[in-house]
N, C-alpha and C positions, 0 to 999 in steps of 0.2 A: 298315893298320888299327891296329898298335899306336901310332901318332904321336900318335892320337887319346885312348890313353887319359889319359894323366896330367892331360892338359886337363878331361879330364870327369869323371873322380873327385877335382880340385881342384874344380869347380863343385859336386858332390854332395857336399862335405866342408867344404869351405872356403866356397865360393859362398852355400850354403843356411842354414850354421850362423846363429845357434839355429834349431833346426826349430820349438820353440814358443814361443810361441804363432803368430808367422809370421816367416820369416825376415831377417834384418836387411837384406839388399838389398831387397827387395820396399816394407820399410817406408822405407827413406831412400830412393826414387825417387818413392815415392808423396809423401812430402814434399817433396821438391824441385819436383814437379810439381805442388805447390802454393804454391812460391813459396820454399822453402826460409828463411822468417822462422824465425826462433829460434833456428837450426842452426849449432850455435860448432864449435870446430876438433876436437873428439873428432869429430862426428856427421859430417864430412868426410871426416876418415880413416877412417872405419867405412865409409863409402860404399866408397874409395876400395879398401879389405883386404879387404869381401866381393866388391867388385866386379870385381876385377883378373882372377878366374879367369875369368869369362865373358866378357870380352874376350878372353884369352888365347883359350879356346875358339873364337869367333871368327873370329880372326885362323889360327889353328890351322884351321878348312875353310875358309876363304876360299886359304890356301895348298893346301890339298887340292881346292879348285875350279881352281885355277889350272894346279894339274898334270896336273889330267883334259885338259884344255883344250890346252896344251903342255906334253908330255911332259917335254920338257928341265928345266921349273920343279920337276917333279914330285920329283925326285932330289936336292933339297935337301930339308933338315927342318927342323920350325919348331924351332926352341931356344931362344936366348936373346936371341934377336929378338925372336919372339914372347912374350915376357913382357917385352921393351923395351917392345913395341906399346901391349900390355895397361895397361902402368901409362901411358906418355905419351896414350895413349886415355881413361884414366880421370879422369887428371890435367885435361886438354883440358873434359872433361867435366863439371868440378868448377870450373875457372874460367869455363868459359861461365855456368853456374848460379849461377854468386857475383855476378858483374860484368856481366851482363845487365843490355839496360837494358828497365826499366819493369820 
């Protein structure tokens, strides 16, 4: 249970920041999901800095699904794989949305 925390109080700390007026992830997906026009290389990396922890999180139960499943998996811990994951995830993320076509 502890593997879990650091993942999810980076998404409630990191993840959420600024809480207001809405959180900077929530706003650079919603723009990307509209086509991502305008969006220069700060508004990128911003994606890229709030987004990293919920990936991580992620990647973080999906290894925790894995281990329910086979035991053997279970007895590794996500470390710094898991925030490998997270950013080549986010990263991945951020070029499909750039270089999309149409």
């Amino acid at each position: 249970m502890t593997r879990y925390l650091l993942p999810t109080l980076a998404c409630l700390t990191l993840g959420l920041a600024p809480f207001w007026p809405e959180p900077h992830v929530a706003g650079k997906l919603r723009w990307v999901a509209g086509g991502a026009r305008g969006m220069g290389l700060v508004d990128w990396f911003d994606l890229v800095f709030h987004g990293t922890p919920w990936v991580w999180l992620a990647a973080t139960l999906l290894a925790g699904a894995m281990g329910l499943a086979r035991p053997e998996l279970g007895r590794r811990r996500c470390g710094w794989w898991g925030v490998g994951l997270a950013v080549a995830g986010a990263g991945a993320c951020v070029a499909y949305a750039r270089f999309a076509p149409g």
